[in-house]
mmCIF file of the C-alpha atoms, coordinates in Angstrom:
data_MODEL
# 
_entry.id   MODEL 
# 
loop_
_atom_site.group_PDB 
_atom_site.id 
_atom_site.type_symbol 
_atom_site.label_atom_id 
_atom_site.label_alt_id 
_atom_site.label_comp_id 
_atom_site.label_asym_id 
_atom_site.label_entity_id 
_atom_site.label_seq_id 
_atom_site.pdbx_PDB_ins_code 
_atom_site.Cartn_x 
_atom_site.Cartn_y 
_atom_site.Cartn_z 
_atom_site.occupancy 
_atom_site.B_iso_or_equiv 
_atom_site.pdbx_formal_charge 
_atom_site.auth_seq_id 
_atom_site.auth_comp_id 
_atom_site.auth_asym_id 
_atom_site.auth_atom_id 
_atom_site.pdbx_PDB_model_num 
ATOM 1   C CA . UNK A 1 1   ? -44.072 100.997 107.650 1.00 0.00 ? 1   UNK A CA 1 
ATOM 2   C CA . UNK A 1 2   ? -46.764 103.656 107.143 1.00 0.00 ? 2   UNK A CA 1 
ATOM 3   C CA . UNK A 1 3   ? -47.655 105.039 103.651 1.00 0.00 ? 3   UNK A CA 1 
ATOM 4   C CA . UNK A 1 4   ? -47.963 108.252 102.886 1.00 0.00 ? 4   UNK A CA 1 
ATOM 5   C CA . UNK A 1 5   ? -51.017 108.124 100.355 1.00 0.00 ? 5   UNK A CA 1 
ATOM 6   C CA . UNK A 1 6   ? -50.751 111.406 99.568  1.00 0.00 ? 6   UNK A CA 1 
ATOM 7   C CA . UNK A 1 7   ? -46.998 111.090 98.988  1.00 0.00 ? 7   UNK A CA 1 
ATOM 8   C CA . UNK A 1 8   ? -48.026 107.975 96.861  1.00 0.00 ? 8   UNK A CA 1 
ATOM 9   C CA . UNK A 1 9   ? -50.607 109.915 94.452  1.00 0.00 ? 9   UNK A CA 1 
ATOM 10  C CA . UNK A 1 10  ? -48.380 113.237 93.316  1.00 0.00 ? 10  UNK A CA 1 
ATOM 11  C CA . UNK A 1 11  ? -45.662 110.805 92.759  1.00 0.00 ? 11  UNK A CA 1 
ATOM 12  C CA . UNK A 1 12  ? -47.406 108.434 90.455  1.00 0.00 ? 12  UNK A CA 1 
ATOM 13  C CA . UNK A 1 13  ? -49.298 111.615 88.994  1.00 0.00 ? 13  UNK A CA 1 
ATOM 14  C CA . UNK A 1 14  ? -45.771 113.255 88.290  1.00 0.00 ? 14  UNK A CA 1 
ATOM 15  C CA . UNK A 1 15  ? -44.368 109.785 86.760  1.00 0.00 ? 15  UNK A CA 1 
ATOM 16  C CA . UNK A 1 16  ? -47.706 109.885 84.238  1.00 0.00 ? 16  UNK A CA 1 
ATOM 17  C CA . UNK A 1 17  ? -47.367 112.901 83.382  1.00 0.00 ? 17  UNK A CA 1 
ATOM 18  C CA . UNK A 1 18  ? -43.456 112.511 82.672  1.00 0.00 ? 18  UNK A CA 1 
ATOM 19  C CA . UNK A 1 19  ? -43.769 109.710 80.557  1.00 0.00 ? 19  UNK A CA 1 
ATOM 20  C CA . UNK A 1 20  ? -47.521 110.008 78.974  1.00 0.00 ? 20  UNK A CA 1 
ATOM 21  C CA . UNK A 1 21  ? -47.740 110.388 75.449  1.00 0.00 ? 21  UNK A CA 1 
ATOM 22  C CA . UNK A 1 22  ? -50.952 112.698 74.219  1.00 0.00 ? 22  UNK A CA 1 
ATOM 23  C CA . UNK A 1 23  ? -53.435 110.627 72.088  1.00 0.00 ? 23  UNK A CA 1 
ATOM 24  C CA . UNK A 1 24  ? -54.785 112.455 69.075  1.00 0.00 ? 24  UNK A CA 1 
ATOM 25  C CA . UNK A 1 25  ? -58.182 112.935 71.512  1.00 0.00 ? 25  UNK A CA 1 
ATOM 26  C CA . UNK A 1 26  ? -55.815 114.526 73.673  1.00 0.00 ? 26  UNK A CA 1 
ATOM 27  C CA . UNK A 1 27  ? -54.166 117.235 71.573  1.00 0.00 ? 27  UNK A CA 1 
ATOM 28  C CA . UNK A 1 28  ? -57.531 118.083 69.968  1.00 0.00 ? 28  UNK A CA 1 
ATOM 29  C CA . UNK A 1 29  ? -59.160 119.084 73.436  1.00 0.00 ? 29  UNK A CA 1 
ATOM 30  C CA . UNK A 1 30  ? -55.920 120.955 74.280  1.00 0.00 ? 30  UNK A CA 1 
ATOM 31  C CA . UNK A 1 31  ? -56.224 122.768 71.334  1.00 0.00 ? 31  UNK A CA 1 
ATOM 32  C CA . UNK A 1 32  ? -59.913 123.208 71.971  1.00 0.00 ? 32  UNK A CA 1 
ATOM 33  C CA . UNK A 1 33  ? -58.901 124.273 75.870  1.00 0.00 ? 33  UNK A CA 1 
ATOM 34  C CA . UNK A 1 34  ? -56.678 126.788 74.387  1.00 0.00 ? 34  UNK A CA 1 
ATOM 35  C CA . UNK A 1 35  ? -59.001 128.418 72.045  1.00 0.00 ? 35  UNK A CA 1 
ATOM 36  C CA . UNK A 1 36  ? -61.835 128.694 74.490  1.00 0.00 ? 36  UNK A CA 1 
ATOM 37  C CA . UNK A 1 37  ? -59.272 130.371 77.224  1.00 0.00 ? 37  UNK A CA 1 
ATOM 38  C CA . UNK A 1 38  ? -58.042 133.235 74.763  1.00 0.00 ? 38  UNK A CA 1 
ATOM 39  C CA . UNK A 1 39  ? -61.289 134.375 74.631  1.00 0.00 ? 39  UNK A CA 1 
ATOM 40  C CA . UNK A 1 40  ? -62.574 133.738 78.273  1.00 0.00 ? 40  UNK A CA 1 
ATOM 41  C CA . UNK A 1 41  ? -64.521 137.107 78.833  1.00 0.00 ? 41  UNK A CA 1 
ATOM 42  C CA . UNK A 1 42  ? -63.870 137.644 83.521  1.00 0.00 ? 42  UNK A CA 1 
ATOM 43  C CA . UNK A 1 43  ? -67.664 139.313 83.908  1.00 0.00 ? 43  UNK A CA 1 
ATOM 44  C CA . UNK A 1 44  ? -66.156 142.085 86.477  1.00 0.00 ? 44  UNK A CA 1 
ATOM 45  C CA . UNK A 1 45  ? -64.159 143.582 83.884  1.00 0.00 ? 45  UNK A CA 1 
ATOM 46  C CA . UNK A 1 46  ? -67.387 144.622 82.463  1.00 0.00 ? 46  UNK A CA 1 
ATOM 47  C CA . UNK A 1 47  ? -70.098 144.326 85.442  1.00 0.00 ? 47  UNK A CA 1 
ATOM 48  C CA . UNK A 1 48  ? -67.459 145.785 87.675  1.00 0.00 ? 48  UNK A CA 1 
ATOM 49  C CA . UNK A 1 49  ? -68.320 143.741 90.377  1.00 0.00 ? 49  UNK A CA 1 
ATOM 50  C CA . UNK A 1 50  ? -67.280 139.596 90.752  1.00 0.00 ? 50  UNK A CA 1 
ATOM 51  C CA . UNK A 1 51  ? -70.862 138.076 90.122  1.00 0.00 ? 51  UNK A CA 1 
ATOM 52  C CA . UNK A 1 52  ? -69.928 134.755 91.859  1.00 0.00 ? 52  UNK A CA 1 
ATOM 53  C CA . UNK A 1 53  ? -69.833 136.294 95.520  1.00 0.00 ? 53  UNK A CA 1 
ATOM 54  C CA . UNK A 1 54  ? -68.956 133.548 98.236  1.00 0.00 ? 54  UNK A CA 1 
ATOM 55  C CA . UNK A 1 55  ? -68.506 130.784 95.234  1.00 0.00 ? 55  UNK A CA 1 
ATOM 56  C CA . UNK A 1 56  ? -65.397 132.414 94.870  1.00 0.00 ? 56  UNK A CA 1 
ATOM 57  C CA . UNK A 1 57  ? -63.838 131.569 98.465  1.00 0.00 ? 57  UNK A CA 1 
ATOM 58  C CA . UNK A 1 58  ? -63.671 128.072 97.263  1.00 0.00 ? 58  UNK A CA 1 
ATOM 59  C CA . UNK A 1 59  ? -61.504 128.639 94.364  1.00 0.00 ? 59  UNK A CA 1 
ATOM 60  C CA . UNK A 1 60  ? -57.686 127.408 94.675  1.00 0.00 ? 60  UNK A CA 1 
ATOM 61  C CA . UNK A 1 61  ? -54.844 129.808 94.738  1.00 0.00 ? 61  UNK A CA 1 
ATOM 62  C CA . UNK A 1 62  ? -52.050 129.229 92.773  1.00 0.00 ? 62  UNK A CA 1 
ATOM 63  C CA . UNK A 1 63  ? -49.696 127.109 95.507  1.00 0.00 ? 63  UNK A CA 1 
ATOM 64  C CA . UNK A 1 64  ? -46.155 129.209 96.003  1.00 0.00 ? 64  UNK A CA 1 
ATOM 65  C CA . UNK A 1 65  ? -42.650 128.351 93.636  1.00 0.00 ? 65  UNK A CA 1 
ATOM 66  C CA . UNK A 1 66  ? -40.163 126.114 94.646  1.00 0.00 ? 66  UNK A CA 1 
ATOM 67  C CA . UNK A 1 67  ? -37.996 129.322 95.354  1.00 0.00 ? 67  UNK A CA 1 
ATOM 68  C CA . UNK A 1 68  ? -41.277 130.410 98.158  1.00 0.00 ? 68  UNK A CA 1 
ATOM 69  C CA . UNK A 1 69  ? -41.585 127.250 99.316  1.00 0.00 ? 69  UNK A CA 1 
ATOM 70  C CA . UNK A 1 70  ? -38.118 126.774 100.351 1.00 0.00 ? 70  UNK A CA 1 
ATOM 71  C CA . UNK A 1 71  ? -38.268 130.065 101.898 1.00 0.00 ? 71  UNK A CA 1 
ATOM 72  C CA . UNK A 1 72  ? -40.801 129.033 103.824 1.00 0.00 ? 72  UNK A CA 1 
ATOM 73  C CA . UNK A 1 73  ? -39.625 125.864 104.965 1.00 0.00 ? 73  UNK A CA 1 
ATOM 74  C CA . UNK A 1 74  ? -36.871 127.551 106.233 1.00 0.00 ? 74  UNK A CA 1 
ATOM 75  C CA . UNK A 1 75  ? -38.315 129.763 107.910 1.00 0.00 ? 75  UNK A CA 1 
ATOM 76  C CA . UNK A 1 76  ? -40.239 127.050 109.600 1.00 0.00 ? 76  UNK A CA 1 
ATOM 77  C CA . UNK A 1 77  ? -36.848 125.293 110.330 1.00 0.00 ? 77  UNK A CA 1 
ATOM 78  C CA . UNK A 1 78  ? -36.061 128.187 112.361 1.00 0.00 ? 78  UNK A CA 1 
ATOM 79  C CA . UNK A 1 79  ? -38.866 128.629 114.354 1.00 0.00 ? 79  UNK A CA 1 
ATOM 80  C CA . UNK A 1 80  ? -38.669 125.174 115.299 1.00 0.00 ? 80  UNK A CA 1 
ATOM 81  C CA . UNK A 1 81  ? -34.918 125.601 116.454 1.00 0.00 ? 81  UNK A CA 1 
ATOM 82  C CA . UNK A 1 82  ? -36.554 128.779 118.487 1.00 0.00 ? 82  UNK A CA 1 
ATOM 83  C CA . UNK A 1 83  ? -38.947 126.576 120.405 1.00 0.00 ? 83  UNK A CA 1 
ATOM 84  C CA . UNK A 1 84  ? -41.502 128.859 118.741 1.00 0.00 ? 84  UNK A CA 1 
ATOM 85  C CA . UNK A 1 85  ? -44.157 126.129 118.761 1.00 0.00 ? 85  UNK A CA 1 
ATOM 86  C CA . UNK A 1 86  ? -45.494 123.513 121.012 1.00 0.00 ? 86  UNK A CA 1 
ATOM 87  C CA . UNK A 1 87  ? -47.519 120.241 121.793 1.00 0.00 ? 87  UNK A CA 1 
ATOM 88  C CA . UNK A 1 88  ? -49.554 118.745 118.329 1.00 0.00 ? 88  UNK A CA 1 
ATOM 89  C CA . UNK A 1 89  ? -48.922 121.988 116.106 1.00 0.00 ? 89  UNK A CA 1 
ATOM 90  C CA . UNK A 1 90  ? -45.140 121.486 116.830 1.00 0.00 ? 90  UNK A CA 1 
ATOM 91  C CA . UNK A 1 91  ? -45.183 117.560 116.007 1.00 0.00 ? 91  UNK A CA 1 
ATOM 92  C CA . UNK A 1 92  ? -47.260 118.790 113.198 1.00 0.00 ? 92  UNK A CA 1 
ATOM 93  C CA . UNK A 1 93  ? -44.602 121.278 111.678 1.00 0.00 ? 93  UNK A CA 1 
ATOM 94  C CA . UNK A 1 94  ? -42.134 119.124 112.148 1.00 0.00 ? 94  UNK A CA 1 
ATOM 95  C CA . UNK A 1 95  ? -43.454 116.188 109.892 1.00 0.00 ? 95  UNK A CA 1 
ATOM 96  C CA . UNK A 1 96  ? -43.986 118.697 107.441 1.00 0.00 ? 96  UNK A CA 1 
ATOM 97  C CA . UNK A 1 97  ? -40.389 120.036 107.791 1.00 0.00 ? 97  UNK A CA 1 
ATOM 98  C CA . UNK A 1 98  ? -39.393 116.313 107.462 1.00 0.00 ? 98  UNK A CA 1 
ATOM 99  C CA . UNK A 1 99  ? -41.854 115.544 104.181 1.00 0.00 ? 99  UNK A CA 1 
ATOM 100 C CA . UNK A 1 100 ? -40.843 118.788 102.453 1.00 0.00 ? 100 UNK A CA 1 
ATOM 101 C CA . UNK A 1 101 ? -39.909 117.987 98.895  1.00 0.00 ? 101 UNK A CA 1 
ATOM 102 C CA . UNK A 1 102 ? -39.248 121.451 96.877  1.00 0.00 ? 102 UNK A CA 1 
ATOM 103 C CA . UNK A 1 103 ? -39.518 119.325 93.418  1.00 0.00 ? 103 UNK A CA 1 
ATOM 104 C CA . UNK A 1 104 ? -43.546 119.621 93.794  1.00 0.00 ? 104 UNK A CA 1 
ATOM 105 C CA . UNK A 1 105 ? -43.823 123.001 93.745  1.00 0.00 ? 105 UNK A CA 1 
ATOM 106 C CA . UNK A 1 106 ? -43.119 124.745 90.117  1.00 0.00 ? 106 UNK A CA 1 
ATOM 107 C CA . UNK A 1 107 ? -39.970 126.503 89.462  1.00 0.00 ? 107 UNK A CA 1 
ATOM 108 C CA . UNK A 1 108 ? -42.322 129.524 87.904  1.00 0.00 ? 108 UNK A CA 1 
ATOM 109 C CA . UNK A 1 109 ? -46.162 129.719 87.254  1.00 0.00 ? 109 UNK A CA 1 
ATOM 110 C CA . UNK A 1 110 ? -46.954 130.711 83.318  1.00 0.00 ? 110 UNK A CA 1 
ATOM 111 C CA . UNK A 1 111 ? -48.223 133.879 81.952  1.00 0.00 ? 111 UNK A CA 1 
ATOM 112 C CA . UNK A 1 112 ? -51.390 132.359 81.249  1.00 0.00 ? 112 UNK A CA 1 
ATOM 113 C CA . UNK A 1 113 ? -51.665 130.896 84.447  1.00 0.00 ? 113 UNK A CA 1 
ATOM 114 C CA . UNK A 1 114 ? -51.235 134.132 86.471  1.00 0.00 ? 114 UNK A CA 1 
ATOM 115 C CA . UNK A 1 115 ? -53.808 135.719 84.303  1.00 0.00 ? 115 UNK A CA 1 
ATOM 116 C CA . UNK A 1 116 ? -56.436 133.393 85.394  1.00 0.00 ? 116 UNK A CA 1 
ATOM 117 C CA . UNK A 1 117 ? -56.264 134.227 88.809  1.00 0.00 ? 117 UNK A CA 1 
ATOM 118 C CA . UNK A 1 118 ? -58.576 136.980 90.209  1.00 0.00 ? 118 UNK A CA 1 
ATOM 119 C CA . UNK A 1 119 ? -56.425 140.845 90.641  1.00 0.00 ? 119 UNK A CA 1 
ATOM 120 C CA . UNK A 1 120 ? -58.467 141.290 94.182  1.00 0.00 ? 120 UNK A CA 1 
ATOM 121 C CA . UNK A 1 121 ? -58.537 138.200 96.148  1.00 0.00 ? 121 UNK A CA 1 
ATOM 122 C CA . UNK A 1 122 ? -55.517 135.394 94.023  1.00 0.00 ? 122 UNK A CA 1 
ATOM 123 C CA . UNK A 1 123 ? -58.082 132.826 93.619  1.00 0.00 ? 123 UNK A CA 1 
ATOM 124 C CA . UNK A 1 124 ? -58.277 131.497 90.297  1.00 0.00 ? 124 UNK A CA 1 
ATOM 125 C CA . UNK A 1 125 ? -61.589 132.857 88.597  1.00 0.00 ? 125 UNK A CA 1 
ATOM 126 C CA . UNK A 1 126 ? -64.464 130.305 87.941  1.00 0.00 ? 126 UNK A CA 1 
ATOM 127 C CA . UNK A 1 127 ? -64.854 131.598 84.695  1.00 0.00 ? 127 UNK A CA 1 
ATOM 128 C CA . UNK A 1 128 ? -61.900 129.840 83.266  1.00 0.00 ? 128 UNK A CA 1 
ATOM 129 C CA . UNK A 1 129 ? -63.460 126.659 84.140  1.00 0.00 ? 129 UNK A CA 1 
ATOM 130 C CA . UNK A 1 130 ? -66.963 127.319 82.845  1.00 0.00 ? 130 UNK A CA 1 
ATOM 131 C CA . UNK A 1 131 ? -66.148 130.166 79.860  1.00 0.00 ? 131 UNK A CA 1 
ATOM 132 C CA . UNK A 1 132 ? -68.187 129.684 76.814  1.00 0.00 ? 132 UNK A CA 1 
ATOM 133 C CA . UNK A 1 133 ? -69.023 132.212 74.301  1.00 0.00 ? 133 UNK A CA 1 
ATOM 134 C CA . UNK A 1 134 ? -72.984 132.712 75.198  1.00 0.00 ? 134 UNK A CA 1 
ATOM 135 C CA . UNK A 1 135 ? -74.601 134.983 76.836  1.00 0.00 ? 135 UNK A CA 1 
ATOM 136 C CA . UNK A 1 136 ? -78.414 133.906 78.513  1.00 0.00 ? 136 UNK A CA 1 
ATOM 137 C CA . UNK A 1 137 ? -80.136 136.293 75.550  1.00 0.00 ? 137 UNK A CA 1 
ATOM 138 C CA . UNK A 1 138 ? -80.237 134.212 72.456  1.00 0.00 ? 138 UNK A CA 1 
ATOM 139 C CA . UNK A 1 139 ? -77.518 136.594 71.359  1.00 0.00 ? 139 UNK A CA 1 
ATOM 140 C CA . UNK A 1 140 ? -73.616 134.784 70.871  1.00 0.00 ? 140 UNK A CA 1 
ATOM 141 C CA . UNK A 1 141 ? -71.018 136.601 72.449  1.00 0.00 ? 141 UNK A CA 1 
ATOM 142 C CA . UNK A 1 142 ? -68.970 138.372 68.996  1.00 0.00 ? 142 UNK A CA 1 
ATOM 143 C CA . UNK A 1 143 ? -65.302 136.923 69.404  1.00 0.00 ? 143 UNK A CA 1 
ATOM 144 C CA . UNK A 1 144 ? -64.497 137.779 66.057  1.00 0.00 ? 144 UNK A CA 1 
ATOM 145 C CA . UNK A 1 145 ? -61.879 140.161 66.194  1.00 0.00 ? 145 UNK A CA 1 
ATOM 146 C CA . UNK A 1 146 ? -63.268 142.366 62.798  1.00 0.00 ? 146 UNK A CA 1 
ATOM 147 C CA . UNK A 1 147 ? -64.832 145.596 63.683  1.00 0.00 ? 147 UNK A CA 1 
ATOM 148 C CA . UNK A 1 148 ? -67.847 146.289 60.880  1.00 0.00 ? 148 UNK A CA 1 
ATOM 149 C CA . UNK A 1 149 ? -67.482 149.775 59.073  1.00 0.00 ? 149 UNK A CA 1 
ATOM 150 C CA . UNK A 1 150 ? -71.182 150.180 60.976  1.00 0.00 ? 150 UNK A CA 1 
ATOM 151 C CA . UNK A 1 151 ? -69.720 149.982 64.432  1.00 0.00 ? 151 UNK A CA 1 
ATOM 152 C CA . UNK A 1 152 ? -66.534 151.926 63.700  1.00 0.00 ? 152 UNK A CA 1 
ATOM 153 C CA . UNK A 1 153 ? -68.488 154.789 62.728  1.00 0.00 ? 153 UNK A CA 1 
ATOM 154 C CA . UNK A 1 154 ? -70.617 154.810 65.667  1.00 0.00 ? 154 UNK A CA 1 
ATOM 155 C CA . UNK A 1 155 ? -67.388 154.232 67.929  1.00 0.00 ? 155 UNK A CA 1 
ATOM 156 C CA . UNK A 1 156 ? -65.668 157.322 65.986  1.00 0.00 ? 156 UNK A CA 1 
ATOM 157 C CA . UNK A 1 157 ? -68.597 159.613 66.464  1.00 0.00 ? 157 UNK A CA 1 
ATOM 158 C CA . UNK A 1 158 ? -68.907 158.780 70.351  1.00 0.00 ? 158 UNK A CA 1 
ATOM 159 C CA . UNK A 1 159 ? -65.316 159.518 70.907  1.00 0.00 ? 159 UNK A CA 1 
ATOM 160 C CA . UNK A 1 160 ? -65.364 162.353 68.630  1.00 0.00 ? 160 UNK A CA 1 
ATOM 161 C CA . UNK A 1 161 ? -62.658 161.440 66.381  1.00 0.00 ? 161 UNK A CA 1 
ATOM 162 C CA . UNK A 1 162 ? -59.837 162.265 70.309  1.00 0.00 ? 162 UNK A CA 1 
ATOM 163 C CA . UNK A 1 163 ? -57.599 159.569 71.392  1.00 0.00 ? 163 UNK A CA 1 
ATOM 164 C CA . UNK A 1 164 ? -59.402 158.390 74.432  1.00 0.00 ? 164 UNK A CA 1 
ATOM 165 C CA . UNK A 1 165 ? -55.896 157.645 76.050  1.00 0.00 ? 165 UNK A CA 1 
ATOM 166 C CA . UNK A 1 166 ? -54.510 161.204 75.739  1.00 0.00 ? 166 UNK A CA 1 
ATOM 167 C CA . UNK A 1 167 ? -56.555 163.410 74.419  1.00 0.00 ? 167 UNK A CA 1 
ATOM 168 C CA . UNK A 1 168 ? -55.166 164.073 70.748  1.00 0.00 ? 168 UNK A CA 1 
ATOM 169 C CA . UNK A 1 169 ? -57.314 164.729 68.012  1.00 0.00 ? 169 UNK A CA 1 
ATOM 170 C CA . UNK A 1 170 ? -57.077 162.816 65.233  1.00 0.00 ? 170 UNK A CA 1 
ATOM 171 C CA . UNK A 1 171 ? -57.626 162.916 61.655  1.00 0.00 ? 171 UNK A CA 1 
ATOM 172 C CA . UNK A 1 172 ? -59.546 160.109 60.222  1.00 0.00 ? 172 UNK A CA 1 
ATOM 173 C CA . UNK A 1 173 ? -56.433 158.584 58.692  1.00 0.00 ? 173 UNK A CA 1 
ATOM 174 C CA . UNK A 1 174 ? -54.997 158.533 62.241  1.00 0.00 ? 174 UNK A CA 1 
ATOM 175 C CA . UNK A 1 175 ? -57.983 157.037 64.000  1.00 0.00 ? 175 UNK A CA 1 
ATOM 176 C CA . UNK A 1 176 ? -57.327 153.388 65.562  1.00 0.00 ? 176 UNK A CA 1 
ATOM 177 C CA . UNK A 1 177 ? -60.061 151.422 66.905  1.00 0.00 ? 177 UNK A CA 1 
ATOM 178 C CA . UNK A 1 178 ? -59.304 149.486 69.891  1.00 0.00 ? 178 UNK A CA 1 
ATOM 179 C CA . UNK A 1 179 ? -60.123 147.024 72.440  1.00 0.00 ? 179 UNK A CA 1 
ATOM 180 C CA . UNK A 1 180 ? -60.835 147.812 75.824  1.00 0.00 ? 180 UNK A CA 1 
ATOM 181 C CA . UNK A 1 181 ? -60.797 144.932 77.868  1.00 0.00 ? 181 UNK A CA 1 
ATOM 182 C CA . UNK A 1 182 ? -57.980 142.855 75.001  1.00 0.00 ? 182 UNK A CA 1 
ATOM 183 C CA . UNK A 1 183 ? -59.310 140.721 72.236  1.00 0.00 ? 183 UNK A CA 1 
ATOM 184 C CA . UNK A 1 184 ? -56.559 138.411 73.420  1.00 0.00 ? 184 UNK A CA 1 
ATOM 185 C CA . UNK A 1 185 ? -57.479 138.217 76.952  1.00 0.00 ? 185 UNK A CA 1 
ATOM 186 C CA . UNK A 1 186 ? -62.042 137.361 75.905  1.00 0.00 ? 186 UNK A CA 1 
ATOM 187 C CA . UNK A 1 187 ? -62.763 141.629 74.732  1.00 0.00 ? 187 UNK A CA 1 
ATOM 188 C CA . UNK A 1 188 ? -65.658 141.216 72.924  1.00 0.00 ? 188 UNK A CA 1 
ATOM 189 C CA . UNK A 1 189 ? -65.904 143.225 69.377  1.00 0.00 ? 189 UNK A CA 1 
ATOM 190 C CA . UNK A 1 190 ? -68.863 145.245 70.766  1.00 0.00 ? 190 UNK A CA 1 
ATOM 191 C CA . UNK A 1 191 ? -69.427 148.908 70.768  1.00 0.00 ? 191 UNK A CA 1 
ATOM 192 C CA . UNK A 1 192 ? -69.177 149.401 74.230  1.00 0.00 ? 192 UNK A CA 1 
ATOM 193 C CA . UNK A 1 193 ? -65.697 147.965 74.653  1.00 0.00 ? 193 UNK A CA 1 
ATOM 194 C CA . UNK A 1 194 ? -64.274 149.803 71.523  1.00 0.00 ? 194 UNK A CA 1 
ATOM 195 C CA . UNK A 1 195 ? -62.590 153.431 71.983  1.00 0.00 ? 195 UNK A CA 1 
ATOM 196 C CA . UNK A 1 196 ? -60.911 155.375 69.365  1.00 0.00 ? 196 UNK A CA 1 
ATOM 197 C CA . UNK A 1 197 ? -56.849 155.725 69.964  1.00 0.00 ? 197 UNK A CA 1 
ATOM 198 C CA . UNK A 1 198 ? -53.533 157.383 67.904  1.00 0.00 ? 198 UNK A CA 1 
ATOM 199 C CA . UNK A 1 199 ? -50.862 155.004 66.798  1.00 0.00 ? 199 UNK A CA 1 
ATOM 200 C CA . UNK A 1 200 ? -48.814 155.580 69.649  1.00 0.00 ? 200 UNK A CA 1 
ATOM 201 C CA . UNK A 1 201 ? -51.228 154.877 72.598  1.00 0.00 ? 201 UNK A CA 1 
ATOM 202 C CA . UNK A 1 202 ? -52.537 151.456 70.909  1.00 0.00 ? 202 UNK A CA 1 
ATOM 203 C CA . UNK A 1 203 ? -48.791 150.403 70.576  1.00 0.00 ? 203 UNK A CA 1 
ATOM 204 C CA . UNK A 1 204 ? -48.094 151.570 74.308  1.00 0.00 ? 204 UNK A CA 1 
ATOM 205 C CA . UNK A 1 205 ? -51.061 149.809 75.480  1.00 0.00 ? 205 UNK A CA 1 
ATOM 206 C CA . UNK A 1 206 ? -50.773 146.598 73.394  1.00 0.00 ? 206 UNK A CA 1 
ATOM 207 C CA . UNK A 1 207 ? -52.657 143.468 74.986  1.00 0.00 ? 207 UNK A CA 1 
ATOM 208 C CA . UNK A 1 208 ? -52.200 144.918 78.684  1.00 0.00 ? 208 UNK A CA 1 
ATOM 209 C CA . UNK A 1 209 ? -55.443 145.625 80.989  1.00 0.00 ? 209 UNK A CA 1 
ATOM 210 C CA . UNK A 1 210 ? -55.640 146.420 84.288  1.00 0.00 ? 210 UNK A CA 1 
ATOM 211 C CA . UNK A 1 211 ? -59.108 146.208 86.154  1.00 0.00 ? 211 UNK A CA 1 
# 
């Protein structure tokens, strides 16, 4: 009887996973993981452009749901009763028809998860695997969230005390500072990705950002 290596692998991967207790090592790199992906900083949000060019086109995607992939093996199912395909590719479809098991793909993929994929092309971005907060000038990358009172001036003085969302003018005790490209999602506290807003248009915009 011929094994299915492959077949073998995700299931003893799944049965690990299942019944693996973290060490203490293990929860303290999570945590680390975690920290260091809320403030992963993707480059084109600020170069405008992906820096990593054909890198990229070897980047995953994010594989489909069980609810796609069931879709699609259905579909496939029908084709075959068709006669759509022929010779190797239809032998081929139709041991993958036979193997299909819709409790490896994910019910849903995470908020987090979708985030790290690129809004252009799906793949997920390199920078989540290599995100550190340095630049190559001997300068850190600021991931504090504090604005100083030096910077906020500047910032209110560029905008000219207006809402850069809608327009308002604003007194000073209606002036909000905020982040551009989301402290939550790697903004950095700098003056160039800080804009004045009201109340309102802060609340509205919250952590959302769309390149």
């Amino acid at each position: 009887m011929k094994v299915d290596v492959e077949e073998e692998w995700i299931k003893e991967a799944r049965e690990y996973s299942e019944n693996h207790q973290p060490t203490p090592e293990e929860i303290e790199f999570i945590k680390e993981w975690e920290k260091r992906t809320k403030h992963v900083c993707k480059p084109c949000w600020e170069l405008k452009y992906c820096p990593y060019g054909p890198l990229v086109e070897n980047f995953p995607l994010l594989g489909p749901t069980k609810k796609e992939a069931i879709e699609h093996n259905d579909f496939l199912k029908e084709q075959l009763q068709k006669g759509a395909y022929t010779g190797w590719r239809k032998q081929s479809i139709e041991e993958d028809v036979l193997n299909f098991d819709p409790n490896e793909y994910p019910e849903e993929y995470k908020k987090e998860e979708i985030e790290q994929c690129c809004d252009v092309f799906g793949h997920i971005c390199p920078t989540f695997f290599v995100n550190e907060p340095l630049t190559e000038t001997l300068e850190m990358r600021r991931i504090s969230r504090n604005i100083d009172r030096a910077t906020a001036i500047r910032v209110v003085r560029r905008d000219n005390s207006t809402c850069q969302i809608c327009g308002k003018n604003l007194l000073e005790k209606d002036i909000e500072l905020d982040h551009k490209i989301p402290w939550s999602k790697g903004g950095v506290t700098e003056e160039n990705n800080l804009q004045v807003t009201c109340f309102d248009c802060n609340r509205k915009k919250s952590a959302e950002f769309h390149p």
